[in-house]
C-alpha positions in Angstrom: 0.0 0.0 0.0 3.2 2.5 0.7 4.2 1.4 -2.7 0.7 2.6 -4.7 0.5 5.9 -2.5 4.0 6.5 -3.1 3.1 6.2 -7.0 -0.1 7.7 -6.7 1.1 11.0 -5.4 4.5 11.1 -7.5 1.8 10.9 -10.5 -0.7 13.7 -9.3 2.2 16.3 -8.4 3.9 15.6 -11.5 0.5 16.4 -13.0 0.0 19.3 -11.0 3.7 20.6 -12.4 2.4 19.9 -15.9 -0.8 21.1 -15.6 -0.7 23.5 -18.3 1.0 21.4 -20.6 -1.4 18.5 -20.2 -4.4 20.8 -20.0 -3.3 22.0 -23.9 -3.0 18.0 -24.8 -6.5 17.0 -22.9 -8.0 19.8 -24.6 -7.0 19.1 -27.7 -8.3 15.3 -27.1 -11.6 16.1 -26.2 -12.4 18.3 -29.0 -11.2 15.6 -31.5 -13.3 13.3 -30.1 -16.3 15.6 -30.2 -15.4 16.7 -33.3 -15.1 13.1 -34.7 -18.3 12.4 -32.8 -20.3 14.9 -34.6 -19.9 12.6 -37.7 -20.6 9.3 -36.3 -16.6 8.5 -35.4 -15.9 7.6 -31.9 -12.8 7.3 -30.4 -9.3 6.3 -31.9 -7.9 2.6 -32.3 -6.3 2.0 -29.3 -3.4 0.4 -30.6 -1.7 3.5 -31.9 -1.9 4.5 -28.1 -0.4 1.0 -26.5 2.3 1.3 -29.6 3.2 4.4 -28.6 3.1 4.3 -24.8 5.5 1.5 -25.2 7.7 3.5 -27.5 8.3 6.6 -25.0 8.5 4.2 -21.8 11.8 2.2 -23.7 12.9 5.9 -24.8 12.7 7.2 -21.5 14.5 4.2 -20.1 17.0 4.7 -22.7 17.5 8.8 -21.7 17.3 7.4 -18.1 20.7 5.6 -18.6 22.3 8.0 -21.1 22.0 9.9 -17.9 23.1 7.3 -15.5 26.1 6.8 -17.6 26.6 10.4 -18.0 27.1 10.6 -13.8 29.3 7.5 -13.7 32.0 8.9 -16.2 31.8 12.3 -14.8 32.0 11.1 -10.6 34.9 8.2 -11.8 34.2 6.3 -8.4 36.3 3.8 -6.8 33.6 1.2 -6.8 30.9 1.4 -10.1 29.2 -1.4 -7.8 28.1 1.0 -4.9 28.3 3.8 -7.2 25.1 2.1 -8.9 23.5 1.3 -5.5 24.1 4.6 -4.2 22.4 6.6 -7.6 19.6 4.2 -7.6 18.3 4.8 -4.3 18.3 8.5 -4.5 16.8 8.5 -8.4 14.2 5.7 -8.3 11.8 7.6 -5.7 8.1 7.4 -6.6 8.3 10.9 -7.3 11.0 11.3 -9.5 10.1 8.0 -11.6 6.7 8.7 -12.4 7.7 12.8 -13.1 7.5 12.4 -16.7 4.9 9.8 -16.7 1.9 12.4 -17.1 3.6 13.9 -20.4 4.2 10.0 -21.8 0.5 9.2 -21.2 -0.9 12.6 -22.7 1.4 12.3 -25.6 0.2 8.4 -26.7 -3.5 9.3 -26.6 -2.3 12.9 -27.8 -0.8 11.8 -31.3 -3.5 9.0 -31.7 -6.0 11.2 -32.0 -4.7 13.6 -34.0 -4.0 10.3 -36.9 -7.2 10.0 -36.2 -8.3 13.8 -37.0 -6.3 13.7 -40.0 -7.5 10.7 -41.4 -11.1 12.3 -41.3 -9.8 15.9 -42.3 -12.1 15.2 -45.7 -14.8 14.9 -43.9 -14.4 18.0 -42.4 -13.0 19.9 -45.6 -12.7 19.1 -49.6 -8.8 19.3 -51.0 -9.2 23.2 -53.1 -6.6 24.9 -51.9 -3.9 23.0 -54.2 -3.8 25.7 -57.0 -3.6 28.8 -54.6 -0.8 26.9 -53.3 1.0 26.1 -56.3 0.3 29.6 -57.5 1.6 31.5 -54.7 4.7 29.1 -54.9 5.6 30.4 -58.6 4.7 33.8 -57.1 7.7 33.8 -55.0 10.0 31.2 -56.7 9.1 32.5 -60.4 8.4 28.8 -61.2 7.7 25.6 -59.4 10.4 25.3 -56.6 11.3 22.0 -57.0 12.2 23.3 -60.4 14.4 26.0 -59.0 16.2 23.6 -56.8 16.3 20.3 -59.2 19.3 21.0 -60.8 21.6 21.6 -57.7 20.5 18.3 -56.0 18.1 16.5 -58.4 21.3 13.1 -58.4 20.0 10.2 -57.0 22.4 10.0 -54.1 21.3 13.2 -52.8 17.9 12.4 -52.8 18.9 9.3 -50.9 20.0 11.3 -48.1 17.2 13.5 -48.2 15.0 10.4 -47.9 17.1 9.2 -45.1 17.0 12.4 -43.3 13.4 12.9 -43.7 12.5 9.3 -42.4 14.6 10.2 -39.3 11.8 12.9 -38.8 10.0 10.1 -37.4 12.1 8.5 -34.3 13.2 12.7 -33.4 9.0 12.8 -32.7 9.4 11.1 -30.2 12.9 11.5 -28.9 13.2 15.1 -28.8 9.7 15.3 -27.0 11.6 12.6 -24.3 14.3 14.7 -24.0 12.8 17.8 -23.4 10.5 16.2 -20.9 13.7 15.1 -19.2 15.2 18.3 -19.1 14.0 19.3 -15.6 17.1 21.5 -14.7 15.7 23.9 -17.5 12.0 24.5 -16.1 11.1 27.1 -18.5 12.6 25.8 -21.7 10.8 22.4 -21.0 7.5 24.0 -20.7 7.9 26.7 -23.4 9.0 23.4 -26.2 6.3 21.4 -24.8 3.9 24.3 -24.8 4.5 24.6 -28.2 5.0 20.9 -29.3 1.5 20.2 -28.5 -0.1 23.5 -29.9 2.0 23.1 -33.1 -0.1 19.5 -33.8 -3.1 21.2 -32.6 -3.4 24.7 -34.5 -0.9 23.8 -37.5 -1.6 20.3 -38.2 -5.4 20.1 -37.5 -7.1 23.5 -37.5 -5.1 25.0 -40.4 -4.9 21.6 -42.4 -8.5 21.8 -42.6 -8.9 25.2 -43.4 -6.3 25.3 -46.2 -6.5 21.5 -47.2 -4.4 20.4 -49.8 -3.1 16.9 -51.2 0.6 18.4 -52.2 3.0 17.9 -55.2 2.8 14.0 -55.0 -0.7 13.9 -55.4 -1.9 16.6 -57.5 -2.5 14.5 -60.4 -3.8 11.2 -58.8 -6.7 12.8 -56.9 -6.9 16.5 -59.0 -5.2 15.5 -62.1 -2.7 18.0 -62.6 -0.3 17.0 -64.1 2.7 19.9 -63.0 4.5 17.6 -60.8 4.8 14.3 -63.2 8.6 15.1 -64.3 9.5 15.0 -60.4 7.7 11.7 -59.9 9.1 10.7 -63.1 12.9 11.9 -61.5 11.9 10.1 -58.2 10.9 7.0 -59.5 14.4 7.1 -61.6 16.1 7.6 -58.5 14.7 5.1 -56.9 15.8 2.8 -59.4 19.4 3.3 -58.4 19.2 4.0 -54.6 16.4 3.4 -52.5 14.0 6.3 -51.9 11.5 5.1 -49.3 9.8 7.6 -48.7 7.9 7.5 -51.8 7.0 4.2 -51.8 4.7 5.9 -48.7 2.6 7.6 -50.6 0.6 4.7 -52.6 -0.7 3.5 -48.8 -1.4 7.3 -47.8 -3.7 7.6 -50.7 -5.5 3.9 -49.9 -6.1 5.3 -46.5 -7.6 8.2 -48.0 -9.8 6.8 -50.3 -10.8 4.3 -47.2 -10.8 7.0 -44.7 -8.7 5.1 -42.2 -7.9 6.6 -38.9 -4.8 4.3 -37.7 -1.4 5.8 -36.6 0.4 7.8 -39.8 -2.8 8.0 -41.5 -3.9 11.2 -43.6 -3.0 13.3 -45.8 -2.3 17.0 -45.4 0.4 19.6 -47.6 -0.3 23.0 -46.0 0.9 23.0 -43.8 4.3 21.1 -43.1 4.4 19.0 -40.0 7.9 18.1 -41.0 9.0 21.5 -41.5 7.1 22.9 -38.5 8.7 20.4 -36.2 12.0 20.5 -37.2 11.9 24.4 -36.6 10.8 23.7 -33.2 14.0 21.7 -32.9 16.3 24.1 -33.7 14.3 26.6 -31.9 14.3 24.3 -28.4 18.2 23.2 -29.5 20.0 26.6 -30.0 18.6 26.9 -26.3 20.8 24.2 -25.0 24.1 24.8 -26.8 25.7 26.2 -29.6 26.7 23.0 -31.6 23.3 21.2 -31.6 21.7 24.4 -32.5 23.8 24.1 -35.9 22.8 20.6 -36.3 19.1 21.6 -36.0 19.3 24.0 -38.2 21.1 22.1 -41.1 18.3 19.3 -40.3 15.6 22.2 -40.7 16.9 23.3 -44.1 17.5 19.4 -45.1 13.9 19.1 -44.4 12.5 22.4 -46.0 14.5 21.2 -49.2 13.6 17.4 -49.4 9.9 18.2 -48.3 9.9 20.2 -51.6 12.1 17.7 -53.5 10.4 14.8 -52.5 7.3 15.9 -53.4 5.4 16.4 -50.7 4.8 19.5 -50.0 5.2 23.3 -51.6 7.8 25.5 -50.8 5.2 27.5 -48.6 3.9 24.8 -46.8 7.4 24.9 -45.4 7.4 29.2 -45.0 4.0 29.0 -43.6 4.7 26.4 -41.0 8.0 28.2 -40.0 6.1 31.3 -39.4 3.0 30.1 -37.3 5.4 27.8 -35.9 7.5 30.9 -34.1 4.5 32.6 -33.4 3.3 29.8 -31.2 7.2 29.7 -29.5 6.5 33.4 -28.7 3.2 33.0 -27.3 4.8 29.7 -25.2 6.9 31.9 -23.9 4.7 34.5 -22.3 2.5 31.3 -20.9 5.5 29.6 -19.7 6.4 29.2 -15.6 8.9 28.3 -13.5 8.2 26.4 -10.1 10.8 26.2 -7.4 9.9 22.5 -6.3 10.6 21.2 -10.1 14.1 22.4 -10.1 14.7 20.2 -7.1 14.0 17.0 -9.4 
């Protein structure tokens, strides 16, 4: 009984800490599901949930030892053995182990739900805003962008790198989200990315999706016919031929979950605007915070993602501008809404 009230009150004062945070996330939740309710959906398969609860908890283990390790080469102790022991009994209280539980649970119903949203965004909106986009991107590029850039890195080994690079996006989801929840030293730069991590998923990649819905370059002539973006298929599928581009071989189960409407984890389909580009600016935003060096390697992993989102056909340059834009905006307002309690500095 110690045990469960020991856990039980580690889990509510971690909430308490987090409140805000996890008031955003619950928020978001609910209106999804009323949303979705409105139309005769209810709920979100559970398994993205489980999938992804399991995911952060063998992330957060992971970080836990980075951490442990990080302590053990820095004290250089005469005996590892009691070191261990010794580190052990002063981390794994209740309240510190279950401090970043509330922000892993929120998180794997959180991103659920939003698959869900997305697969169901036409329900909610039909796909016109593809030639405004496409127009505004000639606007400012004088011609399609992926034209503009094509002949600098249209060789098929680049675009394997770009494909590599943009696949990573995935795993940093969810590893940058563990990290920042671990960094408890930093109060306020934790709850300003996570702040903004949630509300980026919220406002960028649900409200605006549906009100500027758009399929993107890849997909332009399959469901709208338009046929401006067949020479960078054409180029992708060539490349793909010499080196393997994965991420295109994506898109043909994307547009089956469209047409079937399915709501599983990674389904949808939504150009404007970038999720890819809006998170990786968060990155570099939340990075440049910690130190110099990572901020640089955000930032080349921001413009390797702006670039291949584009070259990969995707997206449009301004899905990428957009996102970048609403994306700092959010930072800004995080800022203003984050706090700073005394107790969490002592974890």
């Amino acid at each position: 009984m110690q045990h469960i009230n020991g856990a039980l009150n580690g889990f509510l004062r971690a909430c308490c800490l987090d409140a805000r945070i996890l008031g955003v996330a619950a928020l978001y939740i609910v209106l999804i599901l009323v949303s979705l309710g409105s139309l005769g959906l209810y709920g979100f398969p559970i398994e993205g949930a489980i999938s992804l609860l399991t995911i952060f908890a063998a992330t957060a283990i992971f970080f836990g030892g980075v951490v442990f390790l990080k302590e053990l080469f820095k004290t250089k102790p005469d005996s590892p053995v009691a070191f261990t022991k010794g580190y052990l009994q002063q981390t794994l209280t209740w309240e510190k182990s279950t401090r970043h539980l509330p922000i892993i649970v929120i998180v794997s119903l959180f991103l659920p739900a939003f698959s869900s949203f997305k697969g169901s965004i036409s329900l909610f909106a039909e796909y016109q805003w593809d030639g405004f986009w496409i127009d505004v991107d000639r606007l400012i590029h004088g011609q399609d962008a992926w034209r503009l850039i094509h002949p600098l890195i249209g060789y098929p080994e680049i675009t394997f790198i770009l494909g590599i690079l943009y696949i990573i996006w995935l795993p940093l989801l969810l590893i940058a989200l563990v990290y920042f929840s671990f960094l408890t030293d930093r109060p306020e730069l934790r709850s300003q990315f996570l702040l903004t991590y949630f509300s980026c998923w919220a406002i960028i990649g649900s409200l605006c999706a549906v009100l500027f819905a758009s399929v993107g370059p890849c997909f332009a002539y399959p469901f709208l016919k338009r046929p401006d973006f067949l020479p960078l298929m054409h180029y992708l599928e060539f490349a793909d031929s010499k080196y393997p581009i994965w991420v295109i071989h994506i898109q043909d189960p994307l547009a089956e979950q469209l047409v079937t409407q399915s709501r599983e984890l990674g389904a949808g389909i939504t150009a404007m605007p970038s999720m890819h580009v809006s998170m990786a600016f968060l990155y570099w935003l939340g990075a440049r915070q910690i130190n110099a060096w990572l901020g640089w390697i955000a930032f080349a992993y921001l413009i390797a993602i702006q670039i291949g989102s584009v070259h990969l056909g995707y997206h449009y340059a301004v899905d990428g501008y957009f996102s970048m834009i609403v994306t700092f905006i959010i930072w800004k307002t995080s800022e203003l809404l984050k706090f700073q309690t005394s107790a969490d500095a002592q974890f």
